[in-house]
C-alpha positions in Angstrom: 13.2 -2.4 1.6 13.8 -1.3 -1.6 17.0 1.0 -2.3 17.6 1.2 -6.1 16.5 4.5 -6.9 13.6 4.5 -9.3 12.6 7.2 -11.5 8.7 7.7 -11.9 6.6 8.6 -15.2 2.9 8.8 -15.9 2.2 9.1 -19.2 -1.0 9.0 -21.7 -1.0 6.3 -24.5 0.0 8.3 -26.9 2.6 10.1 -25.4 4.4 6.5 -25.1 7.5 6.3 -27.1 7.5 2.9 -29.2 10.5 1.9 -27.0 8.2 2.2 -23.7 5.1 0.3 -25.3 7.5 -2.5 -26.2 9.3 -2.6 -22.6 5.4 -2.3 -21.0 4.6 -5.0 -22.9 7.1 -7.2 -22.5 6.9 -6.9 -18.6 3.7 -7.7 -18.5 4.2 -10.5 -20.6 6.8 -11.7 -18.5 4.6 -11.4 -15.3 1.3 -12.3 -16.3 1.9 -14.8 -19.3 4.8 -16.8 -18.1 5.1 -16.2 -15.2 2.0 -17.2 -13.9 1.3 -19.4 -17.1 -1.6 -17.7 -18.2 -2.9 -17.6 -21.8 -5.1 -14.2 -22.2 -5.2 -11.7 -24.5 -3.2 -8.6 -22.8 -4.2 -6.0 -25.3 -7.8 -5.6 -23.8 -8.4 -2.1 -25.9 -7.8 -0.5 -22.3 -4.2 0.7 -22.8 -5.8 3.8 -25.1 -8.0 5.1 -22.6 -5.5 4.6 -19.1 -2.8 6.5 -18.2 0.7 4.6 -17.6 2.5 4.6 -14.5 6.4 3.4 -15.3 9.2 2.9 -13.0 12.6 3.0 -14.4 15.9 2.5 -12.7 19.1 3.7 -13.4 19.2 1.4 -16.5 16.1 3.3 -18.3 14.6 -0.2 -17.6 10.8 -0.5 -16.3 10.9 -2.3 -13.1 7.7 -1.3 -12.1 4.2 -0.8 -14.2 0.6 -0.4 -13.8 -2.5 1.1 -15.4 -4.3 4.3 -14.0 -8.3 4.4 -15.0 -10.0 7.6 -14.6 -13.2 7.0 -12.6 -16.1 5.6 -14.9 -13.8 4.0 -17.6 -13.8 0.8 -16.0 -15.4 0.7 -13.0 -17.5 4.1 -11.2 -14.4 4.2 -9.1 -11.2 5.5 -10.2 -9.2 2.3 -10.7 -5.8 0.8 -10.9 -4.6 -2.6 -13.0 -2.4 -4.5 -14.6 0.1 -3.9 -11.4 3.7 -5.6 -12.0 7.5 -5.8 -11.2 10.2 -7.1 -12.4 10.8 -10.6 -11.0 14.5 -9.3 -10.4 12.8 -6.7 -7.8 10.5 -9.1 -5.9 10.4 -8.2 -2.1 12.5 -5.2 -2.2 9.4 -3.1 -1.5 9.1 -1.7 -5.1 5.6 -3.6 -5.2 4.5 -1.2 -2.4 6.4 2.0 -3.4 4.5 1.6 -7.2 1.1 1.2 -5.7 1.5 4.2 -3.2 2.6 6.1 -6.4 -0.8 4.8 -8.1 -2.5 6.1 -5.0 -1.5 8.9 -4.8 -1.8 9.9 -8.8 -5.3 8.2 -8.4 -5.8 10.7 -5.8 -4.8 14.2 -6.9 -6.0 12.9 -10.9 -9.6 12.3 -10.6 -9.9 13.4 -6.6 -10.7 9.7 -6.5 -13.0 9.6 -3.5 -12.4 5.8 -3.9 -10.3 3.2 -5.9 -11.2 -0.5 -6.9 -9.1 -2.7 -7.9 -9.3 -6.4 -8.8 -6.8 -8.3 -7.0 -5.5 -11.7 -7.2 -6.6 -13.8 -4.3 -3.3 -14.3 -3.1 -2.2 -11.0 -3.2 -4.8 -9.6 -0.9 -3.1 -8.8 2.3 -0.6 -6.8 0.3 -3.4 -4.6 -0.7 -5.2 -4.6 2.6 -2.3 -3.3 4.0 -2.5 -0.4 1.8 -5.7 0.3 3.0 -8.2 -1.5 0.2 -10.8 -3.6 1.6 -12.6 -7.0 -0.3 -16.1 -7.1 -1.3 -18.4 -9.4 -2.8 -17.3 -12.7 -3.5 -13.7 -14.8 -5.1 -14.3 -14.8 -9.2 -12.3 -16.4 -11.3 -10.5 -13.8 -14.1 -8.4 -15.9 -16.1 -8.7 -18.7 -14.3 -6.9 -17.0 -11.7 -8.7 -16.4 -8.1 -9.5 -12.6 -7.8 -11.3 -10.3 -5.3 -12.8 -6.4 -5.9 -11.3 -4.9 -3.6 -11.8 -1.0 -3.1 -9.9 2.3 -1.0 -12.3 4.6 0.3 -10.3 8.0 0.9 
């Protein structure tokens, strides 16, 4: 179980500071481009219109990040994206405690009746167990294996 404590912010684009774009950035560059050795363009023109969920620990380092989409943005759903930790944080339950924070924003933000996500295949049980279900059929986004997935409230 996680036990660092981590300090949550939600934040439009542009009330980001220069320092926080970079650090988002870089996480995600970390996660989704080396980490899982994926060439894509991250800046998908998406980052203006979200809202920015952040974890920092005691450090002021993000540990934690993902994109909140007001419902109709992306999908008719509310939605939530671009999910990530810090490898450094893997399996300490900070994966769990950022998307019950997403959740829960999604929730009292846009009285999000639902939530759809896209998930990576492999990462589907962790989801289920927060209560999102598949539909429709594994896609391939990136050449990664994905599933919409979606929370009814």
């Amino acid at each position: 179980m996680h036990t660092q404590k981590i300090r949550w912010e939600l934040k439009s684009f542009e009330s980001l500071s220069g320092v926080e774009i970079y650090d988002i950035l870089s996480l995600r560059d970390l996660v989704f481009v080396v980490e899982q050795k994926c060439i894509y363009l991250d800046a998908d023109g998406k980052d203006k219109v979200a809202l920015h969920l952040m974890g920092f620990d005691d450090n002021n380092s993000i540990m934690a990040y993902c994109r909140l989409f007001a419902p109709g943005l992306v999908y008719e759903e509310a939605s939530i994206g671009r999910v990530a930790t810090h490898p450094s944080v893997r399996r300490t339950g900070l994966g769990k405690a950022l998307m019950e924070q997403a959740i829960a924003q999604s929730d009292k933000l846009f009285a999000a009746h639902a939530i759809r996500i896209s998930g990576q295949l492999y990462l589907k049980d962790f989801y289920c167990n927060l209560g999102f279900e598949p539909f429709g059929s594994v896609y391939l986004e990136d050449d990664i294996p994905h599933i919409a997935m979606r929370r009814i409230a």
